[in-house]
C-alpha positions as CSV (number, residue, x, y, z in Angstrom):
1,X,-58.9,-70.3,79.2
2,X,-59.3,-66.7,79.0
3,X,-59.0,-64.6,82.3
4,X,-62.1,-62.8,83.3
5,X,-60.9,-59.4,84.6
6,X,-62.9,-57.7,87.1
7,X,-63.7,-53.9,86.2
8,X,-61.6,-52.2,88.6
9,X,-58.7,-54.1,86.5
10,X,-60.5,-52.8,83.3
11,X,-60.5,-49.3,84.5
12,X,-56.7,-50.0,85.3
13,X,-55.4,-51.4,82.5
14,X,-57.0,-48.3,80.5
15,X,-55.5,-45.8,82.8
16,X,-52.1,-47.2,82.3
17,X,-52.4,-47.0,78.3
18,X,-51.7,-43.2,76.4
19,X,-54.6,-41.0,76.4
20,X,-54.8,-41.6,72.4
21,X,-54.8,-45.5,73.1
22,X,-57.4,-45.8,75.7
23,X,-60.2,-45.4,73.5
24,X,-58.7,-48.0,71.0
25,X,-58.5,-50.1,74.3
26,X,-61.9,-49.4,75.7
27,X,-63.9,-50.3,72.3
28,X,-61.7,-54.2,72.3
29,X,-63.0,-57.2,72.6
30,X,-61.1,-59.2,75.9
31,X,-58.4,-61.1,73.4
32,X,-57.5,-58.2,71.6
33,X,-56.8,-56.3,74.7
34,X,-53.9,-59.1,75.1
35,X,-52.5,-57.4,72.0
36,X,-49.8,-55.1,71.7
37,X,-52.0,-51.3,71.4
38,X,-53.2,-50.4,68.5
39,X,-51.6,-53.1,66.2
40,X,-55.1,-55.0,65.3
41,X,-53.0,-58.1,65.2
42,X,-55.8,-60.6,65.2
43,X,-57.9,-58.6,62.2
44,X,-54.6,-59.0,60.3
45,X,-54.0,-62.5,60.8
46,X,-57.7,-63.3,60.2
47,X,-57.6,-61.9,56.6
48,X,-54.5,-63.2,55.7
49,X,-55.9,-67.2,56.2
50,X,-59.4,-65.9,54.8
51,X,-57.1,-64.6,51.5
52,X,-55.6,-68.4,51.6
53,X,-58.7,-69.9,52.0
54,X,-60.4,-67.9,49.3
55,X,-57.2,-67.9,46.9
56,X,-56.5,-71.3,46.7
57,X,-59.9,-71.4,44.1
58,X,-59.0,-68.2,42.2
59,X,-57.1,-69.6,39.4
60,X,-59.1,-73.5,39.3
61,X,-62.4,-72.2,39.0
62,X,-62.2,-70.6,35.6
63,X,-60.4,-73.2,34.3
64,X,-62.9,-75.9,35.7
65,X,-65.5,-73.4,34.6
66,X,-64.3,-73.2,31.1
67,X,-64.0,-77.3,30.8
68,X,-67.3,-77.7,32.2
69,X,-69.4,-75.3,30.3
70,X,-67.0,-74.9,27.0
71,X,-66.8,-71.5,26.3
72,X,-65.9,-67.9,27.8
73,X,-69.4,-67.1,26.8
74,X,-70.9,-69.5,29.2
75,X,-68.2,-69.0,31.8
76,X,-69.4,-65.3,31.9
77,X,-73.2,-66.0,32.2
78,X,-72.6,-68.3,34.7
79,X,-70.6,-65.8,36.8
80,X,-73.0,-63.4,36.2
81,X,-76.2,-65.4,37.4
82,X,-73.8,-66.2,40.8
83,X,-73.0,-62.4,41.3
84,X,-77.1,-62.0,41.7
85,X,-77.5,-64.5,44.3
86,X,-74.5,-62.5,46.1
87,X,-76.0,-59.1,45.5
88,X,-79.7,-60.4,47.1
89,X,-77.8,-61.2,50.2
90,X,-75.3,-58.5,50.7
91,X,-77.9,-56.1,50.7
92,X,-79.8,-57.6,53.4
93,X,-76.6,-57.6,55.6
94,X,-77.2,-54.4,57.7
95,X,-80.7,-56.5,57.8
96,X,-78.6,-59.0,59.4
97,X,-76.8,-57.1,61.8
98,X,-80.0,-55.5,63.0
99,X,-81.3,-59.1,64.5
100,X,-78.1,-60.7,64.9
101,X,-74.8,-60.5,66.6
102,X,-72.4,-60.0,64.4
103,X,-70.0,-62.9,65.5
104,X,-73.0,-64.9,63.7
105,X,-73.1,-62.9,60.6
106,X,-69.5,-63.4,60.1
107,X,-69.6,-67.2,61.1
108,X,-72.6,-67.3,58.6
109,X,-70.4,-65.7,55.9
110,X,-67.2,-68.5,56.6
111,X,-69.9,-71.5,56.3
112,X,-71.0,-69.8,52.8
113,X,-67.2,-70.1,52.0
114,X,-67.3,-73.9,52.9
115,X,-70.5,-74.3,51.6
116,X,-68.8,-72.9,47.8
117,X,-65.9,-75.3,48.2
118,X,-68.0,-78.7,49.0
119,X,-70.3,-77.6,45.9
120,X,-67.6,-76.7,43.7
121,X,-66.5,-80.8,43.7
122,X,-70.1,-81.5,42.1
123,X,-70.2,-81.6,38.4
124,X,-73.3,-79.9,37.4
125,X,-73.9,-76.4,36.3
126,X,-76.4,-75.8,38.9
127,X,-74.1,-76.7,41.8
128,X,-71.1,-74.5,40.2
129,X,-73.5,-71.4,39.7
130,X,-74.6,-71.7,43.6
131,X,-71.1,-72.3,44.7
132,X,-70.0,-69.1,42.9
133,X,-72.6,-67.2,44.1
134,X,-72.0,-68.6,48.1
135,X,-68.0,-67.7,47.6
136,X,-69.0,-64.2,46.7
137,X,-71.2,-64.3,49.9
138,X,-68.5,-65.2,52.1
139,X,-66.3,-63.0,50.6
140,X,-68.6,-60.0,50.7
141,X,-69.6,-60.7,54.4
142,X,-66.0,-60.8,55.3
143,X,-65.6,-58.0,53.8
144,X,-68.0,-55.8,55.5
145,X,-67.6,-57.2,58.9
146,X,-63.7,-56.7,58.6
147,X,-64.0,-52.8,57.3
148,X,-66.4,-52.8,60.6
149,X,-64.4,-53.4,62.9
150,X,-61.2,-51.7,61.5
151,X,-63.2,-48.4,61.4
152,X,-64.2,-49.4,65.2
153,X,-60.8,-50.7,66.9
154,X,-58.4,-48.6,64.8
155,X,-57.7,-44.9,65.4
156,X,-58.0,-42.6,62.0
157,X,-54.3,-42.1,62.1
158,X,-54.0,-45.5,62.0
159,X,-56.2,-46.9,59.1
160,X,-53.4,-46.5,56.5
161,X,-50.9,-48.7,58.1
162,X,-53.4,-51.5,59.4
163,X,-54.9,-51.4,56.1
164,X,-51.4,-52.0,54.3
165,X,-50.3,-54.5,56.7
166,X,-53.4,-56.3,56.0
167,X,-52.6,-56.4,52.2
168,X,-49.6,-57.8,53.2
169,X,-51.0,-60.4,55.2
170,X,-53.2,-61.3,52.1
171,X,-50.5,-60.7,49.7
172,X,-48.9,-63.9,51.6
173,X,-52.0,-65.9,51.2
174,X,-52.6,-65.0,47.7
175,X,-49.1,-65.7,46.6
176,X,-49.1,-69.3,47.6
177,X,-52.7,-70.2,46.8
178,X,-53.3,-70.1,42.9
179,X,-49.9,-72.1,41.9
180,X,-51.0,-74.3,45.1
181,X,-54.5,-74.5,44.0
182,X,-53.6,-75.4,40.3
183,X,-50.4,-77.6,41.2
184,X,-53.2,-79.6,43.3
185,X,-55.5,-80.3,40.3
186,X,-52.4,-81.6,38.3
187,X,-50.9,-83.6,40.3
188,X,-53.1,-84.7,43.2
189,X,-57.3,-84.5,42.0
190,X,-59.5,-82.1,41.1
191,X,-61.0,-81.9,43.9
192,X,-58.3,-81.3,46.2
193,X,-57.9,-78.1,46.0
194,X,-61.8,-77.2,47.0
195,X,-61.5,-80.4,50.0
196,X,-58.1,-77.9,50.9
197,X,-60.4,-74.8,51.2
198,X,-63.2,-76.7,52.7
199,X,-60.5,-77.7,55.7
200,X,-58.9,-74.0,56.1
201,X,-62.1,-72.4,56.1
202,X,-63.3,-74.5,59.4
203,X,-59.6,-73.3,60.5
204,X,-60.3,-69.7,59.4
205,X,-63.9,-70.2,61.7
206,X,-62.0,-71.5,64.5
207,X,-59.3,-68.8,65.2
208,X,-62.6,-66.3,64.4
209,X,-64.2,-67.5,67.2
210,X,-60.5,-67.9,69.9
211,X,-60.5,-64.5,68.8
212,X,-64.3,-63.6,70.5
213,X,-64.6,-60.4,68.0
214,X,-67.6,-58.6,69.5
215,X,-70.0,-55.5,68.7
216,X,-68.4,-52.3,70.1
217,X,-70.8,-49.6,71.5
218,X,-69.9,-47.3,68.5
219,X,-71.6,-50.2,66.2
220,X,-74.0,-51.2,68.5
221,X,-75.4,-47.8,68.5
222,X,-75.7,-48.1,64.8
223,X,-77.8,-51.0,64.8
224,X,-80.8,-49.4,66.0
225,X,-80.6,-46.4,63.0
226,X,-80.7,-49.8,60.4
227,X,-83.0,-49.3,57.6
228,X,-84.0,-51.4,54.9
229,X,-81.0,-51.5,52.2
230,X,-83.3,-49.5,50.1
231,X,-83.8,-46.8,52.2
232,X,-80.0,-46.9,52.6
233,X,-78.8,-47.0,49.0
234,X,-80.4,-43.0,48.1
235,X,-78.7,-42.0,51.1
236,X,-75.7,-43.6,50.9
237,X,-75.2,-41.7,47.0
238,X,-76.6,-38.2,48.5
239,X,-73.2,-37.9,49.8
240,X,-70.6,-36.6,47.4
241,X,-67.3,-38.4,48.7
242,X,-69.7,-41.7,49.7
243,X,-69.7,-41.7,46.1
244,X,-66.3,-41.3,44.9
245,X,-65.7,-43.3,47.4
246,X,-67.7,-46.4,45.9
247,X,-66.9,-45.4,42.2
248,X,-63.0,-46.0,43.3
249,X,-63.9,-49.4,45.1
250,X,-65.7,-50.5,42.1
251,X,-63.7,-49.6,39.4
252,X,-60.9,-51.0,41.2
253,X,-62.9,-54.6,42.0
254,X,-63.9,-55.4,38.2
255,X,-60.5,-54.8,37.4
256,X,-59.7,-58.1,39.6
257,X,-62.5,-59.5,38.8
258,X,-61.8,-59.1,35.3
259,X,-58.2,-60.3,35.8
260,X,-59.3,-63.5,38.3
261,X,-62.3,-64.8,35.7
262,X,-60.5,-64.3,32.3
263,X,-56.9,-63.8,33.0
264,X,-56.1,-67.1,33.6
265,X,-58.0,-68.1,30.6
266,X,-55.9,-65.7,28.8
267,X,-53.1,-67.1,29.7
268,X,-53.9,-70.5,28.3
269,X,-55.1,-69.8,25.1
270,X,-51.9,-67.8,25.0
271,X,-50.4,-71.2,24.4
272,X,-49.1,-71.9,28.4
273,X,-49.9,-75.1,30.4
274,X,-52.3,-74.6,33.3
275,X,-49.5,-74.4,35.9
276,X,-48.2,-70.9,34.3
277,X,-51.6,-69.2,35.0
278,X,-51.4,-70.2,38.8
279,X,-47.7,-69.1,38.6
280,X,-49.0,-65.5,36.8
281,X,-51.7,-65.3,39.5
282,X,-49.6,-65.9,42.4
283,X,-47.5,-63.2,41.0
284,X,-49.2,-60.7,40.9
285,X,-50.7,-61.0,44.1
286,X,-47.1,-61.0,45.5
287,X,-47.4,-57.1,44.3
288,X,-49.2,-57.0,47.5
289,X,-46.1,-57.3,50.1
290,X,-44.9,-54.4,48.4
291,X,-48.3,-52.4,50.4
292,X,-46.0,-50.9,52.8
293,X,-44.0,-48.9,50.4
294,X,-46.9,-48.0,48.9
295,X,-48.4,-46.9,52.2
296,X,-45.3,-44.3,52.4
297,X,-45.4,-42.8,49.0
298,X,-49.3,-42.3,50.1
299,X,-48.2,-40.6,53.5
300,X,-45.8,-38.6,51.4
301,X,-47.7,-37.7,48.0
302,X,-51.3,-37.9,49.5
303,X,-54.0,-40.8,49.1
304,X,-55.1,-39.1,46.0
305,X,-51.9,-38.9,43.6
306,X,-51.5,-42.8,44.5
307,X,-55.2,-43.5,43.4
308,X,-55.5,-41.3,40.3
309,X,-51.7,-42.6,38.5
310,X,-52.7,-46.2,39.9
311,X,-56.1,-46.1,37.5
312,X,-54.2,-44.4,34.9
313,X,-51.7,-47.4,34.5
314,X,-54.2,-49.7,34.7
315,X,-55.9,-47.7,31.8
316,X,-52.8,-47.3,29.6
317,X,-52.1,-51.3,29.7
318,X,-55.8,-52.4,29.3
319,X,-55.6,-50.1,25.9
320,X,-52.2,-52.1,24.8
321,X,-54.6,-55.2,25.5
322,X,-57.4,-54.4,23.5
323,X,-54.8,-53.5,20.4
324,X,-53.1,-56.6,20.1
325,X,-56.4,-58.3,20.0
326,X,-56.4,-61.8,20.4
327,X,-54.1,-63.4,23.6
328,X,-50.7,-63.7,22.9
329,X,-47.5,-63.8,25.5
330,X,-47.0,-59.7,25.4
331,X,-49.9,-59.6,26.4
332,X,-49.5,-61.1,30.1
333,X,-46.9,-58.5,30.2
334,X,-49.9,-55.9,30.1
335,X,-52.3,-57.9,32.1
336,X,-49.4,-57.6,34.8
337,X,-48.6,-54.1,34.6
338,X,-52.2,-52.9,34.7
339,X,-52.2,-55.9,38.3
340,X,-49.3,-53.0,39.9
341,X,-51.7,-50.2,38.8
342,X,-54.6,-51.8,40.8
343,X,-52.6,-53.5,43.6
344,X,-51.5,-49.9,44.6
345,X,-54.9,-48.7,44.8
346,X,-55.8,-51.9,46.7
347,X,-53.6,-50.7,49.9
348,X,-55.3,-47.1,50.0
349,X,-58.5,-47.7,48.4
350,X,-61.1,-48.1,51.1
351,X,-59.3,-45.6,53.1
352,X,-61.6,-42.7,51.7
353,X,-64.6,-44.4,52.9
354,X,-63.7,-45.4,56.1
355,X,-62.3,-41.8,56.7
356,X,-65.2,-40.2,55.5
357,X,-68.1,-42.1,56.7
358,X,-70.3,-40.5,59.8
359,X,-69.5,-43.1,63.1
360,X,-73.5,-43.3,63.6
361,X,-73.8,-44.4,59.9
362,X,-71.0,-47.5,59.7
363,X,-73.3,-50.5,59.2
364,X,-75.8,-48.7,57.6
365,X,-73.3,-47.0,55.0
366,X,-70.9,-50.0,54.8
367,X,-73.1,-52.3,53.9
368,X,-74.1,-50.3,50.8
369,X,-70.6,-49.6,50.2
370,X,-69.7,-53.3,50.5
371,X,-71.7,-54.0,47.6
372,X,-68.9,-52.6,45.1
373,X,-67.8,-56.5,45.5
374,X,-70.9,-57.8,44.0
375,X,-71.3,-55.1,41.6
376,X,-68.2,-55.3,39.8
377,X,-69.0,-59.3,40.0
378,X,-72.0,-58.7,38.1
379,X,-70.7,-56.2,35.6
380,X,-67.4,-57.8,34.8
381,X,-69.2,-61.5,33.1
382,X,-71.9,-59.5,32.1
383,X,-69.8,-57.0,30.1
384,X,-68.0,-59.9,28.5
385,X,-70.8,-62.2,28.1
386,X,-72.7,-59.0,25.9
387,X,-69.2,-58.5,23.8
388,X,-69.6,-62.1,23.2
389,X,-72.9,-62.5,22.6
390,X,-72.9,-60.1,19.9
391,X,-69.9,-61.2,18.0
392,X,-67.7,-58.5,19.0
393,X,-64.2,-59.6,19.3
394,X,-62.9,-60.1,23.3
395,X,-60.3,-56.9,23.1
396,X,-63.8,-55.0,22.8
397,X,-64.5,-55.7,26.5
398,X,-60.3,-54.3,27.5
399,X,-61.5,-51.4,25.6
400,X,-64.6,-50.8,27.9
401,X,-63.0,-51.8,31.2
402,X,-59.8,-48.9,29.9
403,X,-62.8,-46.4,29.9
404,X,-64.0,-47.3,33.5
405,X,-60.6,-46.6,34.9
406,X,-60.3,-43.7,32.8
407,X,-63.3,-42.8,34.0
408,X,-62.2,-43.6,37.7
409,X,-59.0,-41.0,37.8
410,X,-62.0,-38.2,36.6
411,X,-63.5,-39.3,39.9
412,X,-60.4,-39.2,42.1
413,X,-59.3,-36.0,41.3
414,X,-62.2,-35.1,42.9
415,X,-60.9,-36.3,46.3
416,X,-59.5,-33.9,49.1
417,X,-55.5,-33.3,48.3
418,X,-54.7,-34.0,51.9
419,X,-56.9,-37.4,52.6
């Protein structure tokens, strides 16, 4: 049972923390003022099982995708018509916010992520599109919510080393989910793995609510400046680095989006057995522990240098990719080279929104920003599913998502030195 503290204790307990703590302190919920200062323990722990949750599906779905429609054509439209549903939804989020209390947006977004997993056992096209699309949701949702209320419980100085010890936290997740995920389906059913994410995501919705994450007054403020997402999107994009900021998330997102969908697909018609693209997805995301170091070179070289190189390696191997045409074993070398390229822009690369954003503009500007998820979602199957449709060969779509990240260090450059 948690102890209700009366406000002289409040007022106590803040007075005893360092000047540059207390207003971390003052903006907690009650359990997170249990926590050690400024550590944001509980965020961290709760994206870590959300990344297990949501990771245990990664490397299934395509695969059940491509044996249930037939083709990469048909994956892609499918994926496509599920990033729409997401999009409709995530821009009605600061919507959401406005008329509800955000412990029930999030708790909405977690039930989406059940929601995706009980549908996903249903073998219709129907059910696999809305399950798609619902996954999305959830992970969208979570997204926002959890950049929320990092930008309000964490200091500025701070945001680097949360942010890399919560790619850490998913790096863990993500590392044992795929080969879990894929060594279920073989061995076990095919519907064990989704059942599995079904269970953790009740889990994940428990240890939300132990947790009693609240609105602080910084976002509460915000709520009442909530416009339609309309209204929001010109003024979101009126703002130079709101921009750069967005074109860095996004370029960055249908990268993995790119690499989730068709990667392991690549890896099988590569001549592998299933169980060797859950392996090759749970590696790479074991590039993730290494967000620490990562977060040092940024402290030492600047946020920039790390974003710019990241894109350009991701460039360079997505170029190899598109030369040696159709999938072969080099070329999962070069799907994993251009995985370090983005995972090192995955540590740093919300950090130039969330240090650039106005405080009375959070939900508003967030929820606009959040939809890089859904827009890389839609362009990624979309992209291939045009290369397809018109004949082109598939290393036509690497060729296309190389000039996106070339396009992406054009951007970064852009960026303060110092960020």
């Amino acid at each position: 049972m948690l102890r209700v503290w009366s406000e002289a204790e409040i007022v106590l307990s803040i007075a005893r923390v360092p000047e540059q703590d207390a207003h971390v302190r003052i903006h907690r919920p009650v359990s997170l003022n249990y926590l050690p200062a400024n550590t944001g323990t509980g965020i961290v722990r709760l994206s870590g099982l959300e990344g297990l949750t949501r990771s245990l599906l990664v490397g299934t779905v395509p695969l059940v995708a491509l044996d249930r429609l037939g083709s990469k054509a048909a994956v892609s439209q499918a994926f496509t018509a599920g990033a729409v549903i997401t999009l409709l939804v995530t821009l009605n989020l600061g919507k959401l916010e406005a008329f509800m209390a955000r412990r029930f947006v999030m708790t909405f977004g977690i039930v989406s992520l059940f929601g995706a997993a009980i549908l996903f056992t249903i073998d219709t096209v129907a059910a696999f599109v809305f399950a798609v699309g619902l996954r999305s949701i959830a992970s969208s949702t979570f997204s926002v919510l959890v950049t929320l209320y990092v930008m309000d419980y964490i200091g500025k100085s701070e945001l680097t080393r949360i942010e890399s010890s919560r790619m850490v936290h998913n790096g863990v997740g993500w590392l044992i989910g795929p080969s879990l995920g894929l060594w279920l389906v073989n061995t076990v059913d095919t519907a064990a793995p989704f059942l599995l994410s079904a269970a953790l995501s009740v889990g994940l919705l428990s240890y939300y609510w132990w947790l009693r994450l609240g609105n602080s007054e910084v976002i509460t403020e915000a709520k009442s400046a909530v416009e339609s997402p309309l209204a929001n999107i010109p003024r979101f994009f009126k703002q130079r680095y709101m921009r750069i900021a967005y074109a860095i998330a996004f370029v960055r997102s249908t990268f993995w989006v790119s690499l989730f969908i068709f990667g392991p697909i690549y890896v099988v018609e590569a001549g592998f057995a299933d169980w060797v693209a859950g392996a090759f997805l749970s590696g790479v995301a074991a590039l993730l522990l290494a967000a620490p170091i990562v977060r040092r070179i940024a402290d030492r070289l600047g946020t920039r240098m790390v974003i710019t190189r990241g894109f350009a390696m991701v460039a360079g191997s997505l170029i190899v990719l598109a030369l040696l045409g159709d999938p072969t074993p080099i070329g999962i070398v070069f799907w994993a080279t251009a995985a370090v390229g983005a995972s090192t822009i995955d540590v740093i690369g919300n950090i130039p929104f969330m240090r650039m954003v106005k405080p009375r503009e959070r939900v508003a500007m967030a929820t606009v920003f959040s939809t890089w998820r859904e827009m890389s979602a839609l362009l990624s199957p979309l992209l291939a599913a045009v290369v397809l449709g018109l004949g082109l060969p598939f290393s036509v779509f690497f060729a296309a998502l190389a000039a996106l990240c070339v396009f992406a260090v054009t951007v970064g450059l852009r960026l303060p030195k110092r960020l």
